[in-house]
ROBA-236488 format. One record per residue (C-alpha): residue in three letters; z, y, x. Coordinates in Angstrom, 2 decimals. Layout:
N
<rodren><r>ALA</r><up>Z</up><north>Y</north><east>X</east></rodren>
...
! end
This chain:
265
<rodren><r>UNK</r><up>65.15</up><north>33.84</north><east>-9.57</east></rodren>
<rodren><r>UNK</r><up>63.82</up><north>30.88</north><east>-11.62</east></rodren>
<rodren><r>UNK</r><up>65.07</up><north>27.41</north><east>-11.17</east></rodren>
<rodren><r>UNK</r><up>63.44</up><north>24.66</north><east>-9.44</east></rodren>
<rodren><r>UNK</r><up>64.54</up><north>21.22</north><east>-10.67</east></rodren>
<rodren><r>UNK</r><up>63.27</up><north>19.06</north><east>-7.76</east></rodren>
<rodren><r>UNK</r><up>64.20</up><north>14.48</north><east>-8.71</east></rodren>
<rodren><r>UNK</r><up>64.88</up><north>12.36</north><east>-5.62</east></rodren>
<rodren><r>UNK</r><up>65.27</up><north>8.50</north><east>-7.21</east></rodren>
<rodren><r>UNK</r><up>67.17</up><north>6.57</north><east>-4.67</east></rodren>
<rodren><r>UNK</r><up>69.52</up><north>9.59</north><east>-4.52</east></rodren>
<rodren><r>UNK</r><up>71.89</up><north>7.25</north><east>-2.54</east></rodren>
<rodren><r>UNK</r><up>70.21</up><north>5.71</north><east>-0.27</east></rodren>
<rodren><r>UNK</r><up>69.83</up><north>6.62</north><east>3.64</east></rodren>
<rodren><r>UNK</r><up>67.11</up><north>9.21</north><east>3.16</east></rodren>
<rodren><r>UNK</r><up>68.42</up><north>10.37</north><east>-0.51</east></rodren>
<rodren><r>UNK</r><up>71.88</up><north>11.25</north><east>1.15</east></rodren>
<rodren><r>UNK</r><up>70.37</up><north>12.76</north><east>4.33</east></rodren>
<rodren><r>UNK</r><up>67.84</up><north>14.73</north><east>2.40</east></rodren>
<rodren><r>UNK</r><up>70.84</up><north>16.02</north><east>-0.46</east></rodren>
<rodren><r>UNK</r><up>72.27</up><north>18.08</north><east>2.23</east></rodren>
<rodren><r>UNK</r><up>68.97</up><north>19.39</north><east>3.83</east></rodren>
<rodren><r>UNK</r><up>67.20</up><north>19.96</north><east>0.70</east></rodren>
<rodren><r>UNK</r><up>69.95</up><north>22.23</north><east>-0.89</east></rodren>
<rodren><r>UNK</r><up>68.54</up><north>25.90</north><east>-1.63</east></rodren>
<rodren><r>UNK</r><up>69.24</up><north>28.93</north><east>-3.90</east></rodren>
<rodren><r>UNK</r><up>68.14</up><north>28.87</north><east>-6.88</east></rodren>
<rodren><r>UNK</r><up>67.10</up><north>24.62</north><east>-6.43</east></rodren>
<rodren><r>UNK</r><up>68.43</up><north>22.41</north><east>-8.42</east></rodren>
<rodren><r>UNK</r><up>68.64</up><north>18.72</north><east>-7.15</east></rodren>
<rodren><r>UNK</r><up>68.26</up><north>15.97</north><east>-10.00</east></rodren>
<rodren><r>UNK</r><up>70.12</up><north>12.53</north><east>-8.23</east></rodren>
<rodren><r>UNK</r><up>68.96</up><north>9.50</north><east>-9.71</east></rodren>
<rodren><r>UNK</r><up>70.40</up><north>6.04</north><east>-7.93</east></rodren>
<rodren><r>UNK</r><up>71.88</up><north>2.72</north><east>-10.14</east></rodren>
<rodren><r>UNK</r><up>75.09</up><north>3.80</north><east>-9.26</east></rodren>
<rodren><r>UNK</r><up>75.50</up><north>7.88</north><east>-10.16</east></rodren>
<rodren><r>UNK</r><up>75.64</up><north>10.11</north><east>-6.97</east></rodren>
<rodren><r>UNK</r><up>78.97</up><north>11.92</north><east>-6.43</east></rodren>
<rodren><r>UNK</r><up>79.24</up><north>14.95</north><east>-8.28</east></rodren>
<rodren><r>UNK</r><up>78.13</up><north>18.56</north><east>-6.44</east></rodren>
<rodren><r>UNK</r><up>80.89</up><north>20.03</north><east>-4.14</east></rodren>
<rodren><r>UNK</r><up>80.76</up><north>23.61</north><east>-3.35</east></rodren>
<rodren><r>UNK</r><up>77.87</up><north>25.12</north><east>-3.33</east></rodren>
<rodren><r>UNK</r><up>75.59</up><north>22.30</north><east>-4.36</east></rodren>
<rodren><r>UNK</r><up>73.54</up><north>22.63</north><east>-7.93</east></rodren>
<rodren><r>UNK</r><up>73.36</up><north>18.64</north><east>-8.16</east></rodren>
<rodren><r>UNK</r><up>72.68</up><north>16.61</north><east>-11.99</east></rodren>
<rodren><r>UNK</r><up>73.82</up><north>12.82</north><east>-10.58</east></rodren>
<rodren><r>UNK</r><up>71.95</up><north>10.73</north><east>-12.93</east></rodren>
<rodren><r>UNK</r><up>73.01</up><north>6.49</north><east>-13.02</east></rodren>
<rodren><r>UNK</r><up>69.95</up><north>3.92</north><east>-13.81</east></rodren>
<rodren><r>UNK</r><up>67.33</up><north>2.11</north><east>-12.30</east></rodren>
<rodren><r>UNK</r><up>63.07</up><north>2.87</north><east>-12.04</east></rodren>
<rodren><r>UNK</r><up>62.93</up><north>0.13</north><east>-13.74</east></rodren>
<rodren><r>UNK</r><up>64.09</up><north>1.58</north><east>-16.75</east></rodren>
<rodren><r>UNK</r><up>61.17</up><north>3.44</north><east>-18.75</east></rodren>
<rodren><r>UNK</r><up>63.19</up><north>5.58</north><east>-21.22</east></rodren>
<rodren><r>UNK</r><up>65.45</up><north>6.34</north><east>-18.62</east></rodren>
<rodren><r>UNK</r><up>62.85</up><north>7.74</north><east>-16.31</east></rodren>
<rodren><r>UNK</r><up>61.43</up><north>10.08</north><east>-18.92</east></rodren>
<rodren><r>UNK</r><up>64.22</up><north>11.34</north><east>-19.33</east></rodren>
<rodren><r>UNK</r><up>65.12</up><north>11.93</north><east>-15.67</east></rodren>
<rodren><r>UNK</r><up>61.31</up><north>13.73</north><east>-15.36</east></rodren>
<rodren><r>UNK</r><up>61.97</up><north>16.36</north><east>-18.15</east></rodren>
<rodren><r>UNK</r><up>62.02</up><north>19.56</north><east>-16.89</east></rodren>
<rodren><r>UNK</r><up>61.09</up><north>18.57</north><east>-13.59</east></rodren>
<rodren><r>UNK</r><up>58.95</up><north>20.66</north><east>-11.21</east></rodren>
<rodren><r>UNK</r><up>58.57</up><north>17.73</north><east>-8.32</east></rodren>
<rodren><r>UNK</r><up>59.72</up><north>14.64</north><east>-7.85</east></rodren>
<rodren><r>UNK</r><up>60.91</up><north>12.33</north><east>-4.61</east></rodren>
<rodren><r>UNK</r><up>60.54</up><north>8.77</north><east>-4.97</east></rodren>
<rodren><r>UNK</r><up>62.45</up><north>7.26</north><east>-2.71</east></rodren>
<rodren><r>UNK</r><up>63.70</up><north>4.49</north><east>-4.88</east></rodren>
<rodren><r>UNK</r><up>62.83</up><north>0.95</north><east>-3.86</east></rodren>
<rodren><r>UNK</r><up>64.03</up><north>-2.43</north><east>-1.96</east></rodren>
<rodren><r>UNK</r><up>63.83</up><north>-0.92</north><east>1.62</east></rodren>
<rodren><r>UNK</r><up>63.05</up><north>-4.04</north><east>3.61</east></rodren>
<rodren><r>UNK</r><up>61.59</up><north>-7.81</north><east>2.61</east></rodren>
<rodren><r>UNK</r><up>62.73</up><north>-9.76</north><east>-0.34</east></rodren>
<rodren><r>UNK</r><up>61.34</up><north>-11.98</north><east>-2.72</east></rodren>
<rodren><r>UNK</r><up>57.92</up><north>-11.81</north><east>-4.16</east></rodren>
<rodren><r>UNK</r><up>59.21</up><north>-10.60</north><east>-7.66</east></rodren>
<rodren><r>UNK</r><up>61.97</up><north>-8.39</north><east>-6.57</east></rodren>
<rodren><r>UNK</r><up>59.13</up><north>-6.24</north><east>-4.09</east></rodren>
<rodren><r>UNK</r><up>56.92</up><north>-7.02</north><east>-7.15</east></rodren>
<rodren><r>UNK</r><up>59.40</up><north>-5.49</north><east>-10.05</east></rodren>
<rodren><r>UNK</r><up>61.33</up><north>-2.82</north><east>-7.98</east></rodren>
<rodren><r>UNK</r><up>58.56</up><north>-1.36</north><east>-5.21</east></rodren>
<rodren><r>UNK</r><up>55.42</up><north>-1.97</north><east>-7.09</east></rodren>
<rodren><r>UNK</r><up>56.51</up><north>-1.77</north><east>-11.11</east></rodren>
<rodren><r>UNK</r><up>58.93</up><north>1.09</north><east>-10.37</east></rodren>
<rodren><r>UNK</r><up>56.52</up><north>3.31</north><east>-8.59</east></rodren>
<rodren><r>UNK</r><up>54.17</up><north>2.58</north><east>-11.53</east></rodren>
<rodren><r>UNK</r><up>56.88</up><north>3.50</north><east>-14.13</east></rodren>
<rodren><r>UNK</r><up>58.10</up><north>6.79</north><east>-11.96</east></rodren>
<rodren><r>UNK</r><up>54.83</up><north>7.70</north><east>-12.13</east></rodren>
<rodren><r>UNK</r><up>54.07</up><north>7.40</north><east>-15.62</east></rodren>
<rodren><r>UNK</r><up>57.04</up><north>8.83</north><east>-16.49</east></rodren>
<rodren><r>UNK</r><up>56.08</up><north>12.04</north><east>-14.20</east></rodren>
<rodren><r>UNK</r><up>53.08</up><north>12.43</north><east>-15.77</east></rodren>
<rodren><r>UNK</r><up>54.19</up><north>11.96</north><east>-19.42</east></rodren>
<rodren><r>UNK</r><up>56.68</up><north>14.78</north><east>-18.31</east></rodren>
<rodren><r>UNK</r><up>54.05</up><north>16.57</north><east>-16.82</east></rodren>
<rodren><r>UNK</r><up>55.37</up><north>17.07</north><east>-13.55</east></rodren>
<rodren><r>UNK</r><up>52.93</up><north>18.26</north><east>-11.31</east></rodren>
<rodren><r>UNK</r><up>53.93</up><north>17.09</north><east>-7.94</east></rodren>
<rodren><r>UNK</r><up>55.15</up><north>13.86</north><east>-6.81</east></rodren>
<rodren><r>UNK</r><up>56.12</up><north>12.69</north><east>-3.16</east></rodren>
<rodren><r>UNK</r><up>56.09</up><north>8.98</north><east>-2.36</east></rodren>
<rodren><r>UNK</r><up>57.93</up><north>7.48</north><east>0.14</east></rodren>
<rodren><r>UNK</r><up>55.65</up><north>4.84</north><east>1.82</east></rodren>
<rodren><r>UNK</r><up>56.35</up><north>2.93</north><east>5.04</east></rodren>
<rodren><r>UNK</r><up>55.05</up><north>2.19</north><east>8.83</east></rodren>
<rodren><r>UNK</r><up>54.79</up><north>-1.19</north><east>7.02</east></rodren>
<rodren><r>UNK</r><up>52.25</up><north>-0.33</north><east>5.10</east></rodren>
<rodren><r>UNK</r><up>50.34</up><north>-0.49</north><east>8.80</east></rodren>
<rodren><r>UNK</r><up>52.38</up><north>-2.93</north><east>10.28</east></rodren>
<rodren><r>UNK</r><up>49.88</up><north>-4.92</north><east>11.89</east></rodren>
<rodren><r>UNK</r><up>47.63</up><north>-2.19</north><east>13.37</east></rodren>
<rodren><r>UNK</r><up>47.48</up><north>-2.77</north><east>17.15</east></rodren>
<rodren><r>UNK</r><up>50.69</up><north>-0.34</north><east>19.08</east></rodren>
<rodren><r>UNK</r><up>47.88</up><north>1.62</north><east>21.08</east></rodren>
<rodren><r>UNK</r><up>46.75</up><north>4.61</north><east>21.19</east></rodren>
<rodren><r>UNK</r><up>48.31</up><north>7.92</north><east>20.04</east></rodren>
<rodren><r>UNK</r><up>46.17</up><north>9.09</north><east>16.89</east></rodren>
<rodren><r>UNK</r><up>46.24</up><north>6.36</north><east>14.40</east></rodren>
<rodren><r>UNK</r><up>45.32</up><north>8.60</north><east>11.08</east></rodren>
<rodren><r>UNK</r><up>47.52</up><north>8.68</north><east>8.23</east></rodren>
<rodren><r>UNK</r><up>45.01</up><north>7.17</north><east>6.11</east></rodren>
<rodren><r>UNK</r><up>44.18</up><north>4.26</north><east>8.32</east></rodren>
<rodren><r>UNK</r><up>43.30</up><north>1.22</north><east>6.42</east></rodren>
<rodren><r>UNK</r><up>46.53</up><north>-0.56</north><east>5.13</east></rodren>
<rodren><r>UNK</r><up>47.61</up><north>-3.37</north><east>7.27</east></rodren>
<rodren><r>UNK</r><up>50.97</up><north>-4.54</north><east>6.16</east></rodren>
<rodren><r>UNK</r><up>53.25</up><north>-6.73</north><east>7.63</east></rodren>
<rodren><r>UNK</r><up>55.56</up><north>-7.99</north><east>4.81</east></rodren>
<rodren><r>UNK</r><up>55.67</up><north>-8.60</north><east>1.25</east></rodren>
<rodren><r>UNK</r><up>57.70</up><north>-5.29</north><east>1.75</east></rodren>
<rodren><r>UNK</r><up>54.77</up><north>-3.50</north><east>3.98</east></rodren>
<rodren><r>UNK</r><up>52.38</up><north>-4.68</north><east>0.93</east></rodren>
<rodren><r>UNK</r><up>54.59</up><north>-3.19</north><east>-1.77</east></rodren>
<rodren><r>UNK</r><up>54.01</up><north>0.44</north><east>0.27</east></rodren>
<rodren><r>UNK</r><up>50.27</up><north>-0.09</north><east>0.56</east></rodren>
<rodren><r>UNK</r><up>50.53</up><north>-0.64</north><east>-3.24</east></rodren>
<rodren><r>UNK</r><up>52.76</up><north>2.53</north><east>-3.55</east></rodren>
<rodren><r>UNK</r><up>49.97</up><north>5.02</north><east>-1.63</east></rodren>
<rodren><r>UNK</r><up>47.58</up><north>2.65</north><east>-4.11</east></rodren>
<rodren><r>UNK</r><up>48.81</up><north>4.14</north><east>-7.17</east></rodren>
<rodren><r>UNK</r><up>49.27</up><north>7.62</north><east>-5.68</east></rodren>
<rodren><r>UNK</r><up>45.76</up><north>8.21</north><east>-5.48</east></rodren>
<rodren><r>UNK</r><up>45.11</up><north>6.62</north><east>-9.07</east></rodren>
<rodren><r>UNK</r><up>46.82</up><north>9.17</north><east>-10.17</east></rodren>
<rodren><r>UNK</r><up>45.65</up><north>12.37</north><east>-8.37</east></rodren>
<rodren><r>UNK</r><up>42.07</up><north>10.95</north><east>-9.34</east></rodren>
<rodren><r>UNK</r><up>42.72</up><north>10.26</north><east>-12.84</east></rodren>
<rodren><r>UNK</r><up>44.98</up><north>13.28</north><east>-13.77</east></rodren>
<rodren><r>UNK</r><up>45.02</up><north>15.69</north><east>-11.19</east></rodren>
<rodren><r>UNK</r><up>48.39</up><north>15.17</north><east>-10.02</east></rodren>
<rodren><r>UNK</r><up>49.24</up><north>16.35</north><east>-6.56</east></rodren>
<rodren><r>UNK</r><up>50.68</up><north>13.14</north><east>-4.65</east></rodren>
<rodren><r>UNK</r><up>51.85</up><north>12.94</north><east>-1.08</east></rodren>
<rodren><r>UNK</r><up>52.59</up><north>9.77</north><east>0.31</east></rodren>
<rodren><r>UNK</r><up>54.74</up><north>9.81</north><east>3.51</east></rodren>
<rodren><r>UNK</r><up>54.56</up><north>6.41</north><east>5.92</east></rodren>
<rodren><r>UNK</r><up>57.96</up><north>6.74</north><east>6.97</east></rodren>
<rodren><r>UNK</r><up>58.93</up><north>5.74</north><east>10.45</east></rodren>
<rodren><r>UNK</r><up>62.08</up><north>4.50</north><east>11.88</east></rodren>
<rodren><r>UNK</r><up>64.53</up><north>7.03</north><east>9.91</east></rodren>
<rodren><r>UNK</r><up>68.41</up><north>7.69</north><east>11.31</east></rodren>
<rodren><r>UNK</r><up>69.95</up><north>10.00</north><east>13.60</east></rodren>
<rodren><r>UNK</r><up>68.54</up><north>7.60</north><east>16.87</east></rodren>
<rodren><r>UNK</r><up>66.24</up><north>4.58</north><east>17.37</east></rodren>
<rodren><r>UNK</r><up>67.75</up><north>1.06</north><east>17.49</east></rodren>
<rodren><r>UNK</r><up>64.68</up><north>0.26</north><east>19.69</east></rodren>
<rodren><r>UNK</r><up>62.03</up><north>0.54</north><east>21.67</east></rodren>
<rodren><r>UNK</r><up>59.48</up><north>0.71</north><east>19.14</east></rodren>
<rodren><r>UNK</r><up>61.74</up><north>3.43</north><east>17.64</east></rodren>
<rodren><r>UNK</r><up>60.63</up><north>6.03</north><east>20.62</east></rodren>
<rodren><r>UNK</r><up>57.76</up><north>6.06</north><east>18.91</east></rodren>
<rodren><r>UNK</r><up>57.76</up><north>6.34</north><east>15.53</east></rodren>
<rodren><r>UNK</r><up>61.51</up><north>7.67</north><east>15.04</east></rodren>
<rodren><r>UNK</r><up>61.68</up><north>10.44</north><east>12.15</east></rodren>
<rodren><r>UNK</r><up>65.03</up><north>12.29</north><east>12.90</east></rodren>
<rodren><r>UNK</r><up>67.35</up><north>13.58</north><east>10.18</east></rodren>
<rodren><r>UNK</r><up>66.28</up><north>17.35</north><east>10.63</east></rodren>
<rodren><r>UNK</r><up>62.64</up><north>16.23</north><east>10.90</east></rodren>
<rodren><r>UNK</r><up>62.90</up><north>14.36</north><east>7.53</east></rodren>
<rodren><r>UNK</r><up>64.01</up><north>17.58</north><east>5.93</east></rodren>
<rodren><r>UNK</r><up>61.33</up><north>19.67</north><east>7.12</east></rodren>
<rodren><r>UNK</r><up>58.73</up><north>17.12</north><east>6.22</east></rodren>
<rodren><r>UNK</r><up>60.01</up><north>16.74</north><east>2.66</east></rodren>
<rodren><r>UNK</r><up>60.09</up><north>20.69</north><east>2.39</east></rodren>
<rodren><r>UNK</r><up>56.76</up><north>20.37</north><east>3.78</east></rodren>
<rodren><r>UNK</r><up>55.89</up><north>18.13</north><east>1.03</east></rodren>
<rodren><r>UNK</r><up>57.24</up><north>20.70</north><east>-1.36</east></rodren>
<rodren><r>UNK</r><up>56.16</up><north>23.89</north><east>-0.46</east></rodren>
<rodren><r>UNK</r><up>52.33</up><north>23.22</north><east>0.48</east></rodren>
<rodren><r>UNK</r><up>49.86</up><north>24.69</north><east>-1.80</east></rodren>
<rodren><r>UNK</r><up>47.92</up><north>22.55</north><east>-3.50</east></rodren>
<rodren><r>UNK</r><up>47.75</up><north>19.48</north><east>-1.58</east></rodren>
<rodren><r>UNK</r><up>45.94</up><north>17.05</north><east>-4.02</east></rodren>
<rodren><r>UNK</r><up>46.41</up><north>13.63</north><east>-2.58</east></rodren>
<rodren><r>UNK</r><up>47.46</up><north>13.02</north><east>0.92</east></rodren>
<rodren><r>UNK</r><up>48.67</up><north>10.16</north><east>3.54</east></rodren>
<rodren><r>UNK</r><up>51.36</up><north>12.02</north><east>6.04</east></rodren>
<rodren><r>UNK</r><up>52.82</up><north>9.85</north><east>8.88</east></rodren>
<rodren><r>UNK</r><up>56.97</up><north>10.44</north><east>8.61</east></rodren>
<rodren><r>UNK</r><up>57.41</up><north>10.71</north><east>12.46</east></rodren>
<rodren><r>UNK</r><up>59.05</up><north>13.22</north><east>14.50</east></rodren>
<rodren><r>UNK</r><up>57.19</up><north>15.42</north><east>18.11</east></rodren>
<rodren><r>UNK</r><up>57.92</up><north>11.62</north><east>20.17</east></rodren>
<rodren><r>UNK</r><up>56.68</up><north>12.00</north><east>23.48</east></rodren>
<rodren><r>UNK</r><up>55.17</up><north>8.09</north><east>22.94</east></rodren>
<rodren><r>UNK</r><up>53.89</up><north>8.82</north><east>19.62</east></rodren>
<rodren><r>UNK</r><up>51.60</up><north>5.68</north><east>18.21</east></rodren>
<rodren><r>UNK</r><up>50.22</up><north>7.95</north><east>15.25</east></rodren>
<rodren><r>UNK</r><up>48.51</up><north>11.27</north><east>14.17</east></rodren>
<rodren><r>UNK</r><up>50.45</up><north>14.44</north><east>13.43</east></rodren>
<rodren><r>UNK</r><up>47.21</up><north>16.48</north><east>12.19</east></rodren>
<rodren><r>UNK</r><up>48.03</up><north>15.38</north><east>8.44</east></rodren>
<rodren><r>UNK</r><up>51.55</up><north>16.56</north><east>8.75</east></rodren>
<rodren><r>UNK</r><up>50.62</up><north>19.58</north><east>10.41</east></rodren>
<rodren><r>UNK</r><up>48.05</up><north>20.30</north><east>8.14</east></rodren>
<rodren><r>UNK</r><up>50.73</up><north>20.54</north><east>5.47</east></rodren>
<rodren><r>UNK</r><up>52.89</up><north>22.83</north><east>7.31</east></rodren>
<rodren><r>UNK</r><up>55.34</up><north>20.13</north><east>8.76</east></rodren>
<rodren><r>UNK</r><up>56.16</up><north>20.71</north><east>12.77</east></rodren>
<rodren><r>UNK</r><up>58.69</up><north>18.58</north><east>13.64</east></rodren>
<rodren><r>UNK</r><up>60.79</up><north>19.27</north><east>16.93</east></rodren>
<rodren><r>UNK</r><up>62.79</up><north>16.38</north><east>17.63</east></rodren>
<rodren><r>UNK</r><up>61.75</up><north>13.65</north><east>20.46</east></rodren>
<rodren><r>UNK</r><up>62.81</up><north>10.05</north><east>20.72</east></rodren>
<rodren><r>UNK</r><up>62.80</up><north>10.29</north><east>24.49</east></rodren>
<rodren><r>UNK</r><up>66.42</up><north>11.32</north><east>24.94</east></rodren>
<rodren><r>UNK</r><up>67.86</up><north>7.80</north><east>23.54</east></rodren>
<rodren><r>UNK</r><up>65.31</up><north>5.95</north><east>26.11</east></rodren>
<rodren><r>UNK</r><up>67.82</up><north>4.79</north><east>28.06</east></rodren>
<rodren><r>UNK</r><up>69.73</up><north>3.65</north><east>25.14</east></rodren>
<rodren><r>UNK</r><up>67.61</up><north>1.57</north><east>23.22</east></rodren>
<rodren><r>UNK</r><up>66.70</up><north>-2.53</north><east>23.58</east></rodren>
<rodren><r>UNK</r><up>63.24</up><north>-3.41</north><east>24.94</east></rodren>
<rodren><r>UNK</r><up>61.13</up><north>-6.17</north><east>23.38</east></rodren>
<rodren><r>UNK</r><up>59.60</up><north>-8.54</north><east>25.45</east></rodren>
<rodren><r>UNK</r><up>55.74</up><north>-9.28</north><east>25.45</east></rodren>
<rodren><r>UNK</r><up>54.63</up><north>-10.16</north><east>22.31</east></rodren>
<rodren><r>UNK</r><up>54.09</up><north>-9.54</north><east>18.82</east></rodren>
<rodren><r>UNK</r><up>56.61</up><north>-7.20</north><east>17.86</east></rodren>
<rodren><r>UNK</r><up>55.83</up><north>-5.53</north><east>20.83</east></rodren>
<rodren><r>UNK</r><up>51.83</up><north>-5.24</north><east>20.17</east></rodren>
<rodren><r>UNK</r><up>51.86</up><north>-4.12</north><east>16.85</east></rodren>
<rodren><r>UNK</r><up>53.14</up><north>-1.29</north><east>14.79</east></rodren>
<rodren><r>UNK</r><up>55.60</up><north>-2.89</north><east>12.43</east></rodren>
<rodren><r>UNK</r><up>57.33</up><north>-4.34</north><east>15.28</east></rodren>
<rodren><r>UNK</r><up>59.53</up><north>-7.33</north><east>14.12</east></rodren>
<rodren><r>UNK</r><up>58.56</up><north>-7.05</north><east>10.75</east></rodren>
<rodren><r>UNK</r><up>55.50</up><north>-9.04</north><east>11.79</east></rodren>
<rodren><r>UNK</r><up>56.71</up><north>-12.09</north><east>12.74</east></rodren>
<rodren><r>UNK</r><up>59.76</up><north>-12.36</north><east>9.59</east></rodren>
<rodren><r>UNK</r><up>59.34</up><north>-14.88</north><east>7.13</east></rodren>
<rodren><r>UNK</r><up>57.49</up><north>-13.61</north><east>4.35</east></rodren>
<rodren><r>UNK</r><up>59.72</up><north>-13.06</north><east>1.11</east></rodren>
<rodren><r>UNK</r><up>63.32</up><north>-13.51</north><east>2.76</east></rodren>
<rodren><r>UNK</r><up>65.59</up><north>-11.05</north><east>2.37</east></rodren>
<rodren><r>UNK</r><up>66.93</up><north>-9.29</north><east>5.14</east></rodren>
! end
């Protein structure tokens, strides 16, 4: 059986760790990149724990040799300042990707946001993946950017990119706007093997959700991919804290609409 070298960037981060476990397969080998190196593999695991940031050029062609796909999950994960989004979110996607195709790696998966969207109206139950970008943050922008350069370049060299507005990832929702767009643990995996496995996908917008009963947005571009998630929101409804009328209820991004532009959380 031949080898596939798959690189996640952000290796330890909240999705990196979560996917680690779920991604593991015969005859896979899982590249970790994160600024501090991943723990080595424990039994069973075929892990290469790589230490450095994507904002390091050399280092990223290096990480990208050999590489059959790539997961870049890498970046400041809520708002900051204008130049950190600016030089980690936006310059670091642009250097992973240069770096991929320099390697010629023929598959890369970007992690976008919700964000990205955070001020489309929370109606409805079929907002499409590739809705218009209405972001709520500095943060939401740096995601728009992200699917931005994803199509560059599919259009310019053919690269298959998927770019995945992730919802509310973790193993519940904090909130109410979680019940809709929660993406459970399990559900993450299959969408990234999703992501993986499809044939020939050339470039496409996926919402990162899982089967919630009070879905906001469209599952036919995940399903079109082969990704049928099972998990539902609605058994933590009892458990989660309502908003009140208002903004972060009536809009997608929730309370990322009304914080203060280019404060960290």
């Amino acid at each position: 059986m031949a080898t596939e070298r798959i690189l996640i960037t952000g290796a330890s981060g909240t999705i990196g760790r979560m996917l680690r476990e779920r991604l593991r397969a015969p005859g896979r080998t899982l590249r970790l990149l994160d600024q501090v190196a991943p723990p080595e593999g424990g039994p069973g695991e075929d892990v290469e724990p790589m230490a450095g940031s994507v904002t390091d050029t050399a280092l990223l062609a290096e990480a990208c040799r050999d590489v059959d796909a790539v997961l870049h999950l890498a970046a400041l994960p809520v708002e900051n300042t204008w130049e950190r989004i600016l030089a980690v979110n936006v310059d670091g996607t642009r250097a992973l990707l240069e770096a991929a195709r320099g390697a010629g790696v023929p598959r890369v998966v970007l992690a976008s946001s919700n964000h990205a969207a955070g001020f489309h109206p929370a109606t409805g139950t079929d907002l499409p993946a590739e809705a218009a970008p209405r972001p709520d943050t500095y943060y939401g922008f740096s995601k728009a950017a992200t699917e931005a350069l994803g199509s560059l370049y599919h259009s310019r060299y053919g690269m298959d990119v998927l770019c995945l507005r992730i919802g509310a990832y973790g193993d519940r929702p904090d909130d109410e706007r979680g019940l809709s767009i929660w993406l459970s643990p399990e559900d993450g995996g299959r969408l990234f093997e999703a992501c993986l496995s499809t044939p020939s996908p050339g470039f496409r917008v996926v919402w990162g959700v899982s089967a919630n009963t009070r879905r906001l947005v469209s599952r036919a571009e995940g399903e079109a991919i082969g990704y049928h998630p099972r998990d539902d929101a609605e058994v933590f409804a009892d458990q989660v804290r309502s908003f009140p009328p208002g903004t972060e209820r009536d809009f997608l991004g929730g309370t990322f609409t009304t914080a203060p532009l280019g404060e960290p959380m």
